[in-house]
C-alpha positions as a Markdown table, in Angstrom:
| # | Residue | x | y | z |
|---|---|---|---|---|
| 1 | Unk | 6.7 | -6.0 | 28.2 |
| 2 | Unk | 10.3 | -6.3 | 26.3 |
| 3 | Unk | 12.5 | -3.5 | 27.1 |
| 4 | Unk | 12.8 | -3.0 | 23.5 |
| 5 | Unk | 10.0 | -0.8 | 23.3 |
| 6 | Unk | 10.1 | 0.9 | 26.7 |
| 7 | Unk | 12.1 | 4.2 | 25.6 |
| 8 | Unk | 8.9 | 6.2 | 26.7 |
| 9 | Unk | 10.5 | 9.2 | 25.7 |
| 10 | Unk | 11.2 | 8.3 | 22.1 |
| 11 | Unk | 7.7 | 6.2 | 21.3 |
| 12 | Unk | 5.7 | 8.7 | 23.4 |
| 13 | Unk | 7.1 | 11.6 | 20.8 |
| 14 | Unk | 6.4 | 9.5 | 18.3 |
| 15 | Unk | 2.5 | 8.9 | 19.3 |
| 16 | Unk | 1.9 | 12.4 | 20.2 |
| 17 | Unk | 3.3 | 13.0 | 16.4 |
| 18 | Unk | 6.1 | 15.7 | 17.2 |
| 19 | Unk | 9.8 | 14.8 | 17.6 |
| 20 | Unk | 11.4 | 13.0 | 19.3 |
| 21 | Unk | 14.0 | 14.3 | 22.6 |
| 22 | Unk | 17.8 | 15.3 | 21.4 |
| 23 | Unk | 18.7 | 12.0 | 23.6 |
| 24 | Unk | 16.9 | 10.0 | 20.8 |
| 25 | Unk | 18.4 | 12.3 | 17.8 |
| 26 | Unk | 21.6 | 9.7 | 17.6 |
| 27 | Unk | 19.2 | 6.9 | 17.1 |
| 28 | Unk | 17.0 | 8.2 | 15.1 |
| 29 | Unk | 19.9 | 9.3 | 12.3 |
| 30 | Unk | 21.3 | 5.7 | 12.9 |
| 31 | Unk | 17.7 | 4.5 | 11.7 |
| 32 | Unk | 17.6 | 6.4 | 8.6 |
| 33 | Unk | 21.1 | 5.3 | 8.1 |
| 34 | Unk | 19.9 | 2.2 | 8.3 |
| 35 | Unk | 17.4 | 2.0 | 6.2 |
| 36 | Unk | 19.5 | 3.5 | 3.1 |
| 37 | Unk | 21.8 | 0.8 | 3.9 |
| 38 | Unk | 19.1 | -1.6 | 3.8 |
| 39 | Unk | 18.0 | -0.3 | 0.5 |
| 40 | Unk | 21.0 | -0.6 | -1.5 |
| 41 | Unk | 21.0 | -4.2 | 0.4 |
| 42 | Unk | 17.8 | -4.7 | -1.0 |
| 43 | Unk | 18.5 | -3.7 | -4.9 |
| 44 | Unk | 22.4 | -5.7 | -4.4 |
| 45 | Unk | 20.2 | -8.8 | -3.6 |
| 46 | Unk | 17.3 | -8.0 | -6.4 |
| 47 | Unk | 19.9 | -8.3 | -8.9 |
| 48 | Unk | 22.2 | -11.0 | -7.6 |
| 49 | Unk | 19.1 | -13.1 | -7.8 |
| 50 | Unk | 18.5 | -12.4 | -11.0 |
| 51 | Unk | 21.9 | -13.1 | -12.4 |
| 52 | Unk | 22.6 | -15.9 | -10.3 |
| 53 | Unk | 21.3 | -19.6 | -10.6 |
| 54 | Unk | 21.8 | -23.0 | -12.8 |
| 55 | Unk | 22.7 | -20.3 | -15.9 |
| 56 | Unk | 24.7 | -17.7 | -14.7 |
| 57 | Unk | 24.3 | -14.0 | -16.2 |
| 58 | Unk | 26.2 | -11.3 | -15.6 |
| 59 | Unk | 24.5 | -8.6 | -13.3 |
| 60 | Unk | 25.2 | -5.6 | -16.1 |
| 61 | Unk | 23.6 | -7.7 | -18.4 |
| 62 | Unk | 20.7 | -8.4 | -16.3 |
| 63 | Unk | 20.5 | -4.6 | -15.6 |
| 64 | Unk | 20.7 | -3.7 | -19.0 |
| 65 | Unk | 17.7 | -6.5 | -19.7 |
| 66 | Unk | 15.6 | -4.7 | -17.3 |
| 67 | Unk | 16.3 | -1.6 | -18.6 |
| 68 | Unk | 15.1 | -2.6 | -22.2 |
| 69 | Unk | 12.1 | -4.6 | -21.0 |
| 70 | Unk | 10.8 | -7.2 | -23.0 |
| 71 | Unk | 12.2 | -6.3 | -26.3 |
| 72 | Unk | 14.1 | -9.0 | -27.3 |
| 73 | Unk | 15.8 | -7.4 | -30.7 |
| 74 | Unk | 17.8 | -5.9 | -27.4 |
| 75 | Unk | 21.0 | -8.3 | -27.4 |
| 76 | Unk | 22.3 | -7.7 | -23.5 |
| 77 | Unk | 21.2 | -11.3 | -23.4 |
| 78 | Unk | 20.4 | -13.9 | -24.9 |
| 79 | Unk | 16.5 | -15.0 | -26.1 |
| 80 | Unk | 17.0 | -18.0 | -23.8 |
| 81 | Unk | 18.3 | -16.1 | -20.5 |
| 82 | Unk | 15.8 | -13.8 | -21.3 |
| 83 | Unk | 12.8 | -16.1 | -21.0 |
| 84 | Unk | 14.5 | -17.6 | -17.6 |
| 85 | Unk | 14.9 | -14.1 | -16.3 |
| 86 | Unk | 11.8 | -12.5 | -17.1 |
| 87 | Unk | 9.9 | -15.6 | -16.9 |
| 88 | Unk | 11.3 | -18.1 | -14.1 |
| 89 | Unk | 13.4 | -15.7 | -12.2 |
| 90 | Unk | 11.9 | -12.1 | -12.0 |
| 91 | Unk | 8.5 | -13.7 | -10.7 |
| 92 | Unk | 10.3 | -15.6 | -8.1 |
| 93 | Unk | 11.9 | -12.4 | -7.1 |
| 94 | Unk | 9.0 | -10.2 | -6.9 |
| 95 | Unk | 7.6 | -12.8 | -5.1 |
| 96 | Unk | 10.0 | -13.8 | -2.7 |
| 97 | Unk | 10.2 | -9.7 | -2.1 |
| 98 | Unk | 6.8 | -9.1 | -1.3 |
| 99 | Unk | 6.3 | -12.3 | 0.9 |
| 100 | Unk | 9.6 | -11.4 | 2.7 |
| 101 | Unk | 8.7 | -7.9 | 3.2 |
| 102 | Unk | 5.0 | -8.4 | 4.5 |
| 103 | Unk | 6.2 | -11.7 | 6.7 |
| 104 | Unk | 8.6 | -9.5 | 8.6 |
| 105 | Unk | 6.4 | -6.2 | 9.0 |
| 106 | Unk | 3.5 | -9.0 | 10.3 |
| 107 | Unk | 5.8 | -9.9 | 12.6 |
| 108 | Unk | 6.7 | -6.4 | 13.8 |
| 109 | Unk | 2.8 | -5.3 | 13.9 |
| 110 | Unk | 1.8 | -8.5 | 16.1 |
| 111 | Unk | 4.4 | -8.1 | 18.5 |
| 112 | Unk | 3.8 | -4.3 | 19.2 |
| 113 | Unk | 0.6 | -4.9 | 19.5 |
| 114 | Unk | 0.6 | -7.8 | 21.8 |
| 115 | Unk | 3.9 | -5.9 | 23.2 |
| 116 | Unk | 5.4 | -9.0 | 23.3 |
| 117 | Unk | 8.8 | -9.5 | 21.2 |
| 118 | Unk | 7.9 | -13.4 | 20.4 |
| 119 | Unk | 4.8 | -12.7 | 18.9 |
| 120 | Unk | 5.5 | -14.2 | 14.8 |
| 121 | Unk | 2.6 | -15.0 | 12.8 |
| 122 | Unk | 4.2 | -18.4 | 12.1 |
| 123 | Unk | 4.8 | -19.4 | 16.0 |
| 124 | Unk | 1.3 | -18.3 | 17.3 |
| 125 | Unk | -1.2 | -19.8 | 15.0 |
| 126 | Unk | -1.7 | -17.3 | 12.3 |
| 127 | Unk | 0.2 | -19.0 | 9.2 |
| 128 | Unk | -1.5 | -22.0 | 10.4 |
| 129 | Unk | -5.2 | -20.4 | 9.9 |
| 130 | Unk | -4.0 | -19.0 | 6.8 |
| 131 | Unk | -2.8 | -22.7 | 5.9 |
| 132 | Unk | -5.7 | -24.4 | 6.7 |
| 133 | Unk | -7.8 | -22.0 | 4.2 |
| 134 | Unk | -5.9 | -22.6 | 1.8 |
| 135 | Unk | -5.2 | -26.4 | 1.8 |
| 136 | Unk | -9.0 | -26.3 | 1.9 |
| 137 | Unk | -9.4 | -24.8 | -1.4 |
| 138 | Unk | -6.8 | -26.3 | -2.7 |
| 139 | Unk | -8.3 | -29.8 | -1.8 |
| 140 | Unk | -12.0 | -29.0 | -2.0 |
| 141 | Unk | -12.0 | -27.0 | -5.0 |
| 142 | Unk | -13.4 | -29.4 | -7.5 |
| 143 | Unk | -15.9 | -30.5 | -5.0 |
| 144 | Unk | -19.1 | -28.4 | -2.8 |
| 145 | Unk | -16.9 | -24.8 | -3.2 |
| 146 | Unk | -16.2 | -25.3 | -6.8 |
| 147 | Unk | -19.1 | -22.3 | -7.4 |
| 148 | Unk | -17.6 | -20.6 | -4.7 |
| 149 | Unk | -13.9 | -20.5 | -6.1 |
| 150 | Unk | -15.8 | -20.1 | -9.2 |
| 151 | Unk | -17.4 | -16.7 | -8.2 |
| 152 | Unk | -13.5 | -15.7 | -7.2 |
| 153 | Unk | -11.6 | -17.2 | -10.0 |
| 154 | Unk | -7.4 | -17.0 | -9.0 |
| 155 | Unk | -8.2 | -14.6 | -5.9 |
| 156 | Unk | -10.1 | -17.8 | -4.3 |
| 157 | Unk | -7.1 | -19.2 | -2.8 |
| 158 | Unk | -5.6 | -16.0 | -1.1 |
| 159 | Unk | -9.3 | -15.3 | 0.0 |
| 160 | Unk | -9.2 | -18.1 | 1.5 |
| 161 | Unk | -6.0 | -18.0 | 3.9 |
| 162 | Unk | -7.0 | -14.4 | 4.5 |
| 163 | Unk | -10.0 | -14.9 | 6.4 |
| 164 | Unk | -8.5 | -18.1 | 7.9 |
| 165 | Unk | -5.9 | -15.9 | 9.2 |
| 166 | Unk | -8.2 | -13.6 | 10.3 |
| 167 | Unk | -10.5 | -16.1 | 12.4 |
| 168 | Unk | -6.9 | -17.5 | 13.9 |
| 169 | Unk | -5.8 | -14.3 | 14.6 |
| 170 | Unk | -8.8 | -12.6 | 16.4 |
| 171 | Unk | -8.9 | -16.5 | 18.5 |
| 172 | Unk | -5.7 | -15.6 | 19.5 |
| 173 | Unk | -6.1 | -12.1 | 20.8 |
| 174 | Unk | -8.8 | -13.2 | 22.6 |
| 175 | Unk | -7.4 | -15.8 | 24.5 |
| 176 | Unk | -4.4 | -14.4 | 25.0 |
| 177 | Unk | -4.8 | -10.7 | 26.3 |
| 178 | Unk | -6.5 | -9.7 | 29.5 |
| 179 | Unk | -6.9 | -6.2 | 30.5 |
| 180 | Unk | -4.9 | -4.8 | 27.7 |
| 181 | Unk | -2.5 | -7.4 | 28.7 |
| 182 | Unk | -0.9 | -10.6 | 26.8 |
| 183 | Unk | 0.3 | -13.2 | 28.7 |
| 184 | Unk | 3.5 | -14.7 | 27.2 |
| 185 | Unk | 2.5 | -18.4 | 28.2 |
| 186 | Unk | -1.1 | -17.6 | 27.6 |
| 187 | Unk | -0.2 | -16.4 | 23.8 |
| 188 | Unk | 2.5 | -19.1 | 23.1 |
| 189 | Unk | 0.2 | -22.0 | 24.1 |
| 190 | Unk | -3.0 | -20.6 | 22.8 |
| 191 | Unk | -1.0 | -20.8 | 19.7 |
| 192 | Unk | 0.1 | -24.1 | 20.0 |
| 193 | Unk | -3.3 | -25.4 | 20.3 |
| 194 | Unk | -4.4 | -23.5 | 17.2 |
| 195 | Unk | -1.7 | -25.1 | 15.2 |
| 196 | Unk | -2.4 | -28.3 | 16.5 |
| 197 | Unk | -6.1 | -27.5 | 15.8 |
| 198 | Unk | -5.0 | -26.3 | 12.2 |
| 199 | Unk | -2.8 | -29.4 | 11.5 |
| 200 | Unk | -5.2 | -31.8 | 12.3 |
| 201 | Unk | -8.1 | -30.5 | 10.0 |
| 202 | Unk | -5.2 | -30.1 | 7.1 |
| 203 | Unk | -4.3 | -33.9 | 7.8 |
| 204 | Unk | -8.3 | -34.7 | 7.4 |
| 205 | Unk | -8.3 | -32.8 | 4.1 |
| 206 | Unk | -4.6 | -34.3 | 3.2 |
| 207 | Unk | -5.8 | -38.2 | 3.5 |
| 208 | Unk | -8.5 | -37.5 | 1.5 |
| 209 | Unk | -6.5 | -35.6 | -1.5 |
| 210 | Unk | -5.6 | -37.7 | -4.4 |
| 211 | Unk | -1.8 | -38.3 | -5.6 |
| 212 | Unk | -1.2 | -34.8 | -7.1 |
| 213 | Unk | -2.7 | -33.2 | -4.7 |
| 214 | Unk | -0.9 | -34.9 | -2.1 |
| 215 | Unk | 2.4 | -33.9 | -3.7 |
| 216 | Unk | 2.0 | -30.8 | -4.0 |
| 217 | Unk | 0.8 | -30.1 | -0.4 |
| 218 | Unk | 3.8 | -31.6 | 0.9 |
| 219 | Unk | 6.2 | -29.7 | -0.8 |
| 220 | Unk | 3.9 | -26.2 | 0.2 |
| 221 | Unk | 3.9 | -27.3 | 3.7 |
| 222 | Unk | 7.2 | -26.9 | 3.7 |
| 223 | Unk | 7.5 | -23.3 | 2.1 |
| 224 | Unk | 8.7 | -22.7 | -1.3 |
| 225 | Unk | 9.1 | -20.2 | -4.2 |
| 226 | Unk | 9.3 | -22.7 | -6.7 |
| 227 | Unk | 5.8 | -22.4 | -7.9 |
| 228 | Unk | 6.3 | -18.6 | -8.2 |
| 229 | Unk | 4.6 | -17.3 | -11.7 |
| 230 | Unk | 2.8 | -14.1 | -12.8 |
| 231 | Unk | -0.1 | -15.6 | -12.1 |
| 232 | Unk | 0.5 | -16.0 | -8.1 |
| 233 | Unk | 1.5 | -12.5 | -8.4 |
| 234 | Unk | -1.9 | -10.9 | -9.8 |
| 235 | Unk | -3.3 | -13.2 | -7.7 |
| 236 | Unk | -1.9 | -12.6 | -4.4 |
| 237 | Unk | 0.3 | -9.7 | -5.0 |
| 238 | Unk | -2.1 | -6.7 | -4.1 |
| 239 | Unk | -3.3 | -8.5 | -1.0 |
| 240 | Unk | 0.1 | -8.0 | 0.0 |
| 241 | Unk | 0.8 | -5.1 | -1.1 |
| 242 | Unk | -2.2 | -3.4 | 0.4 |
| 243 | Unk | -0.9 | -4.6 | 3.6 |
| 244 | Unk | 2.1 | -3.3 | 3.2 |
| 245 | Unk | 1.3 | 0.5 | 2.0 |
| 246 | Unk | -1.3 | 0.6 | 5.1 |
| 247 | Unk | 1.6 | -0.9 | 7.9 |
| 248 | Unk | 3.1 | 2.7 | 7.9 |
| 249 | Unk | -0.2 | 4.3 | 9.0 |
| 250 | Unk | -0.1 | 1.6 | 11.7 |
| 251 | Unk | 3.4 | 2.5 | 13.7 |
| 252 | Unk | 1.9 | 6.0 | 15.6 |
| 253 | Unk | -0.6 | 3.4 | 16.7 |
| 254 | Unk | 2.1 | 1.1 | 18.3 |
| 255 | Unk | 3.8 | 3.4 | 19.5 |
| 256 | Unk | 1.4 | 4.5 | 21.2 |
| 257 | Unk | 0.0 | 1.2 | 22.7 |
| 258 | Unk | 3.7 | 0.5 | 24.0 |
| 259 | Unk | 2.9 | 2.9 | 27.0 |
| 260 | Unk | -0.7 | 1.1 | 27.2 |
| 261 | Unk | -3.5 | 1.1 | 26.1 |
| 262 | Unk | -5.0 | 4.0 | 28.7 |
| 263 | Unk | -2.1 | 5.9 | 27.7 |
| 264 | Unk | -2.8 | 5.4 | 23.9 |
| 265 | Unk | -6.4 | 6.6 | 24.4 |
| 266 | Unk | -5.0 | 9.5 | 26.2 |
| 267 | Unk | -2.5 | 10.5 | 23.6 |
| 268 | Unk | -6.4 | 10.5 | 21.1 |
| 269 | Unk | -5.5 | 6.8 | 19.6 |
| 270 | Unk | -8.7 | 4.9 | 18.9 |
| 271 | Unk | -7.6 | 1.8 | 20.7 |
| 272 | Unk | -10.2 | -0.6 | 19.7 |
| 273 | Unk | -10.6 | 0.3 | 15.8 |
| 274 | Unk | -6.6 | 0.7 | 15.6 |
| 275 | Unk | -6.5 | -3.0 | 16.9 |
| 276 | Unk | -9.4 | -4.3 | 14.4 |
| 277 | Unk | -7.2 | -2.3 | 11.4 |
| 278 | Unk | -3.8 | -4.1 | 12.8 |
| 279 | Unk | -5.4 | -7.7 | 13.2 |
| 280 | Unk | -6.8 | -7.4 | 9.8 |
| 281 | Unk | -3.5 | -5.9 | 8.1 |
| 282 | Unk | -1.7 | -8.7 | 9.8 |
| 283 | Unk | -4.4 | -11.6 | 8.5 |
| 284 | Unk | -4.2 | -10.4 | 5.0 |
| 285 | Unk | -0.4 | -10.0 | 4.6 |
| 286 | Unk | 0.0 | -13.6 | 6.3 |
| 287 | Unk | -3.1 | -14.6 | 4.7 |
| 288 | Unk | -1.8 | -13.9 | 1.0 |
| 289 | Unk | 1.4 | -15.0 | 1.8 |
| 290 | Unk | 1.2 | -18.3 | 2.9 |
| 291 | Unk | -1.0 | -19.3 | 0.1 |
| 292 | Unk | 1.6 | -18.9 | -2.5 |
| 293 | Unk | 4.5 | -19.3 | -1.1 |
| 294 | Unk | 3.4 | -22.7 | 1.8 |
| 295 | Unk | 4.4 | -22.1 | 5.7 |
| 296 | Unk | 7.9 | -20.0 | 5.9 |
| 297 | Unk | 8.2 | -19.5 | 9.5 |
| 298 | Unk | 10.6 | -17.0 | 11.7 |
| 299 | Unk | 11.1 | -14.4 | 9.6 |
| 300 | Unk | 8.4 | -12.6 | 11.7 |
| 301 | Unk | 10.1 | -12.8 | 14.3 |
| 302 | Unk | 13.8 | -12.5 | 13.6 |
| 303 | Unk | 13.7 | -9.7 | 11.7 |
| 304 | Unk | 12.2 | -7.2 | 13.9 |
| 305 | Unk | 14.5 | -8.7 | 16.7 |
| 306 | Unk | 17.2 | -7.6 | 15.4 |
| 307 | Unk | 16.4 | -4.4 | 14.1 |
| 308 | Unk | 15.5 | -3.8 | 17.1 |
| 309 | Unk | 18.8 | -3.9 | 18.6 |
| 310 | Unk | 20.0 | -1.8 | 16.2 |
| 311 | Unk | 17.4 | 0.6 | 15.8 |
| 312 | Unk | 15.2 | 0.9 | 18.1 |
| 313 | Unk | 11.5 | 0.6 | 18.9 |
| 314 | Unk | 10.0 | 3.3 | 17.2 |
| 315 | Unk | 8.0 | 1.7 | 14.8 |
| 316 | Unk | 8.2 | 4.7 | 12.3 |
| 317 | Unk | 11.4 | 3.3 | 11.5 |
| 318 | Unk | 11.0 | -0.1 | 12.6 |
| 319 | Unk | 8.4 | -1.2 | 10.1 |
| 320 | Unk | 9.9 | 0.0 | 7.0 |
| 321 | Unk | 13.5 | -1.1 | 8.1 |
| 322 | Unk | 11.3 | -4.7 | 8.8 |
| 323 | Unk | 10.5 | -4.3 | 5.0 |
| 324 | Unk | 13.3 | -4.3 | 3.6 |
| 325 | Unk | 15.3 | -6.7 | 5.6 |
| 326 | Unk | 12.9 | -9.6 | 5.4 |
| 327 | Unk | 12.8 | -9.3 | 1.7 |
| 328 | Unk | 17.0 | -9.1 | 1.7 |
| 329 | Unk | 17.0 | -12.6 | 3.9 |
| 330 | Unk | 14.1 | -14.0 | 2.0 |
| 331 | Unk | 15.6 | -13.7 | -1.4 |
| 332 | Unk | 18.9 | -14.6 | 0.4 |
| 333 | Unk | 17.4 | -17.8 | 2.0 |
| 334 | Unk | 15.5 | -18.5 | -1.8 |
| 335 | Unk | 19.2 | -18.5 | -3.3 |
| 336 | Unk | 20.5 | -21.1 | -1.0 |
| 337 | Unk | 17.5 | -23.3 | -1.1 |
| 338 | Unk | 18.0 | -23.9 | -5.3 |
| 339 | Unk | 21.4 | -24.0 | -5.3 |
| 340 | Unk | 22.6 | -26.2 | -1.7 |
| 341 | Unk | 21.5 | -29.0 | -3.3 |
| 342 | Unk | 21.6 | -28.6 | -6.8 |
| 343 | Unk | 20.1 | -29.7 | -9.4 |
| 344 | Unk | 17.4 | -30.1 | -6.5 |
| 345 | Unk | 15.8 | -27.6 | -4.7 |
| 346 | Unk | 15.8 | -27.5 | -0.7 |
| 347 | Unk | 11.9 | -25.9 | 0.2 |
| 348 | Unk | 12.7 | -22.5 | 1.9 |
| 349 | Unk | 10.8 | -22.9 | 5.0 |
| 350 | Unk | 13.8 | -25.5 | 5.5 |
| 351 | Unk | 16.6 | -22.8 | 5.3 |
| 352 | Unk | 14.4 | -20.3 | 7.3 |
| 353 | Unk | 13.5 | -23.0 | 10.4 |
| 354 | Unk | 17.2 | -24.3 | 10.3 |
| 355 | Unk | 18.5 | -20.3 | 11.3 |
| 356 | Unk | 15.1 | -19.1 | 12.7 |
| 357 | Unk | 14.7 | -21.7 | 15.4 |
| 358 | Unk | 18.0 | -21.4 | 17.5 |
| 359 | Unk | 17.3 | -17.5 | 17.3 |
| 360 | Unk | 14.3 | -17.6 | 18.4 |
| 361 | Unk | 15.5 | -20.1 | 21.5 |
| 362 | Unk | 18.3 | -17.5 | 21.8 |
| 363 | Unk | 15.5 | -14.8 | 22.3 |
| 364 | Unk | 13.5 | -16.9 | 25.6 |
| 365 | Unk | 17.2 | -17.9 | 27.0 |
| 366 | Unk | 17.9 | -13.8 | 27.1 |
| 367 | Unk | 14.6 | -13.1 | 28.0 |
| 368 | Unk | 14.7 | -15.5 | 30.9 |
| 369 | Unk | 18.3 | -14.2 | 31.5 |
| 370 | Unk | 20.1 | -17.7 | 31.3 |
| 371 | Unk | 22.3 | -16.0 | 28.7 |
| 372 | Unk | 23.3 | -12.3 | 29.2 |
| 373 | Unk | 24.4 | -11.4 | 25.5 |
C-alpha cells in the first residue's frame, strides 16, 4: 500500500463524512488553494490554445470571439480566424480537455481502488481493451457489424471501447487482487499479458484493413487530437462527461477502501457495488477516450502522483485537482505536438510517453528505494 494514502486520520474523516483533524487543516487549505490555482491554470491554457498555432490571434481577441459566439458581423477577428477557432481549434480544445481530465481522474480512481499508486489505465491493460473495441469497429464496420453500428450510428465506436474496457478492466481485477489485496507484480504483469493479448487481435484486424484504414490506425495508435471535430464530441463527449460528474461521488468510497476493505464496510461503504460503480466509471471514461483521441498513455498515472505529493490522498480533493491538471498537461502536451515539428504534427501519445515513461520509472526506483528523492 503507497504511503500516499496511509494518513488514516485524514481519509478515515473523510469516509466517515465529518472533518477532518486540525493536523490535517494545513493540508486541506493547501488543497483548495490548489485547486483555484489549477483553475486559472486551466482557463490560462484554454485560451493560449486557442490563440496560439500556425495563425496566431491575439488572446483578447479570441476572448472577445467567444464572448460574441458565432456571429460573425462581430469584427474581434477575422471570418477566416474565426472558422479556425471555432471550427479546427475550439473542438480540439474541448476535446483535448475532457480526454485530459477523465484520463487523469481514471488514473486516480484505479489506483485507489487497487491502492496501488502505479495503477494507469494505459500501463495495466485498460486502454488496450478499449483499443481493441475500437479498431474493431473501425475495421469491421462495413462488414458482419455493419447493422450493429447501424442500430448505434456515431455512438458505435465509443460503445465499443467502453465495453472493451470494461471486459479488460474486470480481467484485470480479478487476476490481480486476492483477499482485498492487489499484488503489484500480479497487476503489472496481468496487464502486460492483456496488452499483449489486445495488440495481437488489433494486428489480426490491422493486416486485414485496406490502405486507408491502415493509415489511419497507425496514426490513432499513437494518440492524437488531430481528428478532433464536433462530431467526436457529440459522439464521445457525454460518455466522458458522465464519468466525470459521477468520479466525485466515488472519492468517500476510496477513501474509505484505503483503510481496507473490512474497514470500508465498517465505516457503512457497500464494498462490492462501490467497486462495480468505480470499474465501470473507469471503463467508460477510458473507454470513450481512447476511441477519439488513439492510445495516450501516463497521464493516468503522472498526474495523480504528483498531486499527491502536494496534496494529499484525500480523494475529495484529489480527484477534482486530477481534473484539472490532466486537462492543463494535455492541452499543454497537444500545443507541442503541432507546433515541434511544424508544419507537421508529432501524434501526442509521443509527447506524453517521451515525459510519462522516465516518471513512471522514477516512481518503482523510489518505491523500491534505489532513489530517496
Amino acid at each position: 500500500m503507497s504511503e500516499a494514502i496511509l494518513r488514516k486520520p485524514a481519509v478515515l474523516a473523510s469516509a466517515q463524512g465529518g472533518k477532518k483533524p486540525r493536523p490535517d487543516g494545513d493540508r486541506s487549505a493547501l488543497a483548495r488553494s490548489v485547486i483555484a490555482c489549477l483553475c486559472v491554470a486551466l482557463i490560462a491554457t484554454i485560451l493560449f490554445s486557442l490563440a496560439f498555432g500556425a495563425s496566431d490571434a491575439s488572446v483578447v481577441s479570441v476572448v472577445k470571439s467567444l464572448i460574441a459566439g458565432s456571429d460573425i458581423t462581430d469584427n474581434a477577428l477575422s471570418v477566416r480566424d474565426r472558422i479556425i477557432i471555432y471550427d479546427i481549434r475550439l473542438p480540439r480544445v474541448i476535446l483535448g480537455t475532457l480526454i485530459g481530465a477523465s484520463l487523469a481522474v481514471s488514473g486516480a480512481v484505479m489506483q485507489g481502488l487497487f491502492r496501488n499508486p502505479l495503477a494507469d489505465p494505459g500501463i495495466v491493460g485498460v486502454s488496450a481493451g478499449a483499443g481493441l473495441g475500437a479498431v474493431s469497429v473501425i475495421v469491421l464496420g462495413g462488414t458482419f457489424l455493419a447493422p450493429v453500428i447501424a442500430i448505434f450510428g456515431l455512438y458505435a465506436l465509443p460503445l465499443a471501447a467502453f465495453f472493451g474496457a470494461l471486459i479488460f478492466t474486470l480481467i484485470l481485477y480479478r487476476v490481480a487482487t486476492r483477499r482485498g489485496q492487489t499484488s503489484i507484480a500480479t497487476m503489472l504483469l496481468a496487464g502486460i499479458a492483456l496488452g499483449a493479448m489486445a495488440a495481437a487481435y488489433i494486428g489480426v484486424l490491422v493486416y486485414v484493413a485496406d490502405d486507408k484504414q491502415l493509415r489511419d490506425l497507425t496514426f490513432w495508435g499513437l494518440g492524437s487530437l488531430a481528428g478532433a471535430n464536433w462530431v467526436k464530441i457529440a459522439a464521445s463527449g457525454p460518455l466522458i462527461a458522465l464519468a466525470l460528474i459521477i468520479s466525485p461521488f466515488l472519492a468517500r468510497g476510496l477513501n474509505g477502501l484505503a483503510l481496507g476493505e473490512a474497514s470500508a464496510s465498517h465505516l457503512g461503504i457497500p464494498v462490492q457495488r462501490f467497486k462495480r460503480i468505480a470499474i465501470v466509471t473507469v471503463a467508460a471514461a477510458t473507454g470513450a477516450s481512447v476511441a477519439v483521441s488513439g492510445g495516450i498513455g501516463f497521464v493516468g498515472v503522472v498526474v495523480p502522483h504528483l498531486l499527491r505529493l502536494v496534496i494529499g490522498p484525500d480523494h475529495r480533493y484529489l480527484l477534482p485537482a486530477a481534473a484539472l491538471l490532466g486537462a492543463s498537461l494535455l492541452l499543454i502536451a497537444d500545443a507541442v505536438s503541432r507546433t515541434i515539428v511544424a508544419p507537421s504534427e508529432l501524434p501526442i501519445g509521443i509527447v506524453t510517453a517521451a515525459v510519462g515513461a522516465p516518471f513512471f520509472l522514477w516512481i518503482l526506483l523510489r518505491r523500491r528505494g534505489i532513489l530517496d528523492l
